[in-house]
C-alpha positions in Angstrom: 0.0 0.0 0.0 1.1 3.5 -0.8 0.1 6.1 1.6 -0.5 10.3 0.2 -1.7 13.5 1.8 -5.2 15.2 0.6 -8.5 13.4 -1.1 -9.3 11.2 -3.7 -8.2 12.8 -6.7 -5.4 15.1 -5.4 -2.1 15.3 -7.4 -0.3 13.3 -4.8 -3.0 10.6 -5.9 -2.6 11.1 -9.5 1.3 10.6 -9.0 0.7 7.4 -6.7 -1.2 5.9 -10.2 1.1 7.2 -12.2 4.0 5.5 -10.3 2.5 2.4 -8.8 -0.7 1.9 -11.2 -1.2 -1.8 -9.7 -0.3 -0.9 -6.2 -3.2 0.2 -3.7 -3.3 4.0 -2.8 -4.9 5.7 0.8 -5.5 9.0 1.7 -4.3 10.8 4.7 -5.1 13.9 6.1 -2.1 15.4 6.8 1.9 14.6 5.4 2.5 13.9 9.2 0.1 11.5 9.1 0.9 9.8 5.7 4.9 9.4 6.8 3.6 8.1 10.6 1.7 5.4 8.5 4.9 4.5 6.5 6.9 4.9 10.5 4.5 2.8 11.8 4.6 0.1 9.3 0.9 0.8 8.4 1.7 1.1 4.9 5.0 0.3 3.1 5.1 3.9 1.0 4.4 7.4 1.1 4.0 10.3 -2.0 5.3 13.0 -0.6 5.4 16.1 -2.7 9.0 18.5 -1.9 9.2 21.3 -4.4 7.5 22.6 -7.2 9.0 24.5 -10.3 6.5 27.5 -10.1 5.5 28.0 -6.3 9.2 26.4 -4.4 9.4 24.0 -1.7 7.4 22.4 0.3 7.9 23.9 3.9 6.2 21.6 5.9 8.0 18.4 4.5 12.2 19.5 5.0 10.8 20.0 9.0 9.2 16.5 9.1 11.5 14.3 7.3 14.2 15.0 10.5 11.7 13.9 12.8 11.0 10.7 10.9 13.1 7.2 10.7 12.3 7.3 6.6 14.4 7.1 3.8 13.8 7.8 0.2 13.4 5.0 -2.2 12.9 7.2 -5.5 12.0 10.3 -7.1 9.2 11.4 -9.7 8.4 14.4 -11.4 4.5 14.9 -12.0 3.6 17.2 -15.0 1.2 19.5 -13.3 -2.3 20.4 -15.4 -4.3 22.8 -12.7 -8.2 22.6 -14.2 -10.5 25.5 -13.3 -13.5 23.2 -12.3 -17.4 24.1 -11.1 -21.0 23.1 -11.1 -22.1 21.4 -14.6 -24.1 24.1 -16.5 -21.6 27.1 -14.5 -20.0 29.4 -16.7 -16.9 31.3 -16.1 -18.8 34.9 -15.8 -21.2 32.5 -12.9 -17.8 32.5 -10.7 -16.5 34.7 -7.5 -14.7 32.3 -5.7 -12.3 29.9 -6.5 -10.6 27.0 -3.8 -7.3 25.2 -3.8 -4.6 23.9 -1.6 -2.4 27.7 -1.5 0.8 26.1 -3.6 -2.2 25.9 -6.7 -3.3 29.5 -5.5 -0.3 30.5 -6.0 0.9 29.1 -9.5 -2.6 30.3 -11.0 -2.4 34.2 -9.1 -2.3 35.3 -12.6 -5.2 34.0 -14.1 -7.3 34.2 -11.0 -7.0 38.0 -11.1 -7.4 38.4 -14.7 -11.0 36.8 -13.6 -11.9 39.0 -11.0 -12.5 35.5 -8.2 -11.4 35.8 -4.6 -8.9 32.9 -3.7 -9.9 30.4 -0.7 -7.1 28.3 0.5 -8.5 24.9 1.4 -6.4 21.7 2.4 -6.0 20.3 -1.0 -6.9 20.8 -4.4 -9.2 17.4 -4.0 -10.9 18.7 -1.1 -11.5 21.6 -2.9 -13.5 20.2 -5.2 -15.1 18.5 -3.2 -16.2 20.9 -1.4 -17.7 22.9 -4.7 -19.5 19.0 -5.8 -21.3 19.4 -2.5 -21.8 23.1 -2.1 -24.5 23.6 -5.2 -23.2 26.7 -5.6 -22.8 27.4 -9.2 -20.0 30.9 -8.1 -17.9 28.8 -6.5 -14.9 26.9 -8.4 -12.0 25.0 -7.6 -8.4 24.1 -9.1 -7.3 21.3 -9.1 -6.9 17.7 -11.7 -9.0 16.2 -13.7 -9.0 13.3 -12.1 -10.8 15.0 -9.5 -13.3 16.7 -11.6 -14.1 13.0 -12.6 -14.6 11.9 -9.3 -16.6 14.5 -7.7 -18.6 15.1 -11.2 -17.5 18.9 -11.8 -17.1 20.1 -15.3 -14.0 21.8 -16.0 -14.2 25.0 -17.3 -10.6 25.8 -18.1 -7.1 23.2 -18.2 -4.0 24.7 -18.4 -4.8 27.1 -15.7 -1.3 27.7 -14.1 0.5 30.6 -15.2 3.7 28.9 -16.4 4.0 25.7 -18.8 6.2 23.1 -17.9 4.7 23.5 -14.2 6.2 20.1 -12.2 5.9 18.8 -9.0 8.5 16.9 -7.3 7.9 14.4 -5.4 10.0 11.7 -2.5 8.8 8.3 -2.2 9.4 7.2 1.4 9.7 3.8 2.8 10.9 2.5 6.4 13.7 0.6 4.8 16.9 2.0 3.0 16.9 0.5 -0.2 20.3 0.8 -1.7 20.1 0.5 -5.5 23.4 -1.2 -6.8 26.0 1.1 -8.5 25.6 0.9 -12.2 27.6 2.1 -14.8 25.8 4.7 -17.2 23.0 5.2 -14.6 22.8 8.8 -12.8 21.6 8.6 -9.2 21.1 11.1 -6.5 22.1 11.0 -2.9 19.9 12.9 -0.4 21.3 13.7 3.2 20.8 15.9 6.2 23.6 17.5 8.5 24.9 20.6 10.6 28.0 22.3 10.6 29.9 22.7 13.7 30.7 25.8 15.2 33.8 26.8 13.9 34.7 29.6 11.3 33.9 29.0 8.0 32.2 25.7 8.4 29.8 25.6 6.0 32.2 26.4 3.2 34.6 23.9 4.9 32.3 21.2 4.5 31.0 21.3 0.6 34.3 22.1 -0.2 35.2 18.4 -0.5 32.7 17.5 -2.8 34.5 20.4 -5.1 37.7 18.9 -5.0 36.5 15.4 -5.8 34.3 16.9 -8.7 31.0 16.0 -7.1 27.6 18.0 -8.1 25.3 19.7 -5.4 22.0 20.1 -7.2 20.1 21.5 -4.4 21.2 22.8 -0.9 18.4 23.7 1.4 18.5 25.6 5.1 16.3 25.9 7.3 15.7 26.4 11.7 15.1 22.8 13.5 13.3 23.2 16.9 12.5 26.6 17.0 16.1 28.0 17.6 17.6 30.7 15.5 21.1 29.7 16.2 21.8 26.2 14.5 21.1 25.5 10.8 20.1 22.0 9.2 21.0 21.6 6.3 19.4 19.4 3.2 21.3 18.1 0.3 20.8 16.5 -3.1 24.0 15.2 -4.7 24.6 13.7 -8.1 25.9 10.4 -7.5 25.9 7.4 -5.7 26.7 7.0 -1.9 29.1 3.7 -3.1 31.4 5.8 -5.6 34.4 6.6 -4.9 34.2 10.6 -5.3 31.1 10.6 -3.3 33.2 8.6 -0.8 35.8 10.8 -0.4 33.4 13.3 -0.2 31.5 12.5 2.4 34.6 11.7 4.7 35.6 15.1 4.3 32.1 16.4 4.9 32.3 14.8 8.3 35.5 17.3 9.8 33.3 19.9 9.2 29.6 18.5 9.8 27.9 16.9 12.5 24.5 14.6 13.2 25.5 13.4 9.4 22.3 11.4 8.3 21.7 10.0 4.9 18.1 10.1 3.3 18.8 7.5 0.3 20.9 7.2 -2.8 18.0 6.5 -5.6 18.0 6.9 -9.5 17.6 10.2 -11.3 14.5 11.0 -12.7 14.3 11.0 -16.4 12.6 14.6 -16.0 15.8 16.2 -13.9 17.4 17.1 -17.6 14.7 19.5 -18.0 15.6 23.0 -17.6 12.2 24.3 -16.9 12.4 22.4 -13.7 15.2 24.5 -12.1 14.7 28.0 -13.8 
């Protein structure tokens, strides 16, 4: 079973069939509570959604997956389509409001103004819709996929709604056990892992220095405040490469003069999508 945050129909679902078409998916109501499932042993996966090429990272998720014992078994990019949805028989000069999870809000701000609604953050884009399929209200809307306009029997109105083509989410996919893929040659993997620097001058430059000097990529570097304290970062790291060669080895033993509470995520093949520039303009 594969675990996901939001309702029937939400993006995180659509990814789940996308990835793991024969493979039972659940909703949860919150990412907490779809990575405690995975912790727990309720459910052997998670889709868990991390950045997005139009509206940034996910908050919530780089201050969970410290607190968690879970490791990440692969990565897929989800081609976002953001429908404007209502009532069958609304028209688009019928609407005034419009719902979404606020990431959707956000990557259709454009188009929502040009029509004059007022934005509602809700949950999830699913619940969203939801919530219009139940409201029979034919001013409301909501954004989100057409597979949730299938489900709750809304008629979409506009696709394409997000401001930017080439709009992707990525997602994690978490599991309780590491999963080390074998090294292979030809095949470009990416090693995820968590640390601090220690207190002493220059540390942070110290630390990714060595994976200059062994000619290993950094493809993303996040930072952010653990525990409510405004005095030690965490840091997040994606690295091109795999945790077993020997540039990445040498690496990481440098890494760990400079860095401290050292915790690798997962070493997992590259998506297929990551050679798409639109993804990290």
């Amino acid at each position: 079973m594969i675990v996901y945050q939001g309702h029937e129909g939400a993006y995180s679902h659509l990814a789940c069939k996308h990835v793991f078409p024969d493979r039972e998916a659940r909703a949860c109501g919150s990412f907490r509570a779809a990575m405690e499932e995975v912790e727990q042993g309720k459910a052997e996966l998670a889709m868990i959604p991390l950045e997005n090429s139009t509206a940034g990272r996910v908050e919530e998720i780089y201050r969970l997956i410290p607190q968690m014992s879970l490791h990440i078994q692969e990565e897929h990019f989800e081609a976002v389509n953001h429908c404007l949805m209502a009532l069958p028989g609304a028209h688009l000069e019928d609407l005034r409001i419009v719902g979404s999870h606020p990431q959707a809000l956000a990557q259709c701000a454009d188009h929502i103004r040009e029509l004059g609604l007022d934005p509602v953050a809700t949950l999830d884009t699913a619940g969203a819709a939801l919530e219009v399929s139940q409201s029979g209200d034919k001013t409301r809307a909501a954004i989100a996929s057409s597979l949730a306009a299938e489900l709750y029997g809304l008629e979409i109105l506009k696709e394409n709604f997000q401001d930017k083509t080439g709009n992707t989410t990525r997602f994690i996919i978490l599991s309780h056990e590491n999963r080390l893929p074998p090294l292979e040659p030809g095949v470009k993997y990416i090693t995820s892992l968590l640390f601090r620097v220690r207190n002493i001058p220059a540390a942070l430059y110290k630390a990714l220095g060595g994976f200059a000097t062994n000619g290993v990529n950094l493809v993303k570097l996040e930072s952010y405040m653990p525990g409510g304290t405004l005095n030690a970062s965490q840091f997040h790291v994606d690295i091109e490469g795999h945790i077993d060669s020997p540039n990445m080895k040498l690496a990481l033993e440098e890494l760990t003069f400079f860095a401290e509470d050292i915790r690798m995520l997962g070493t997992y093949r590259a998506h297929p999508m990551r050679a798409s520039r639109s993804f990290h303009d």
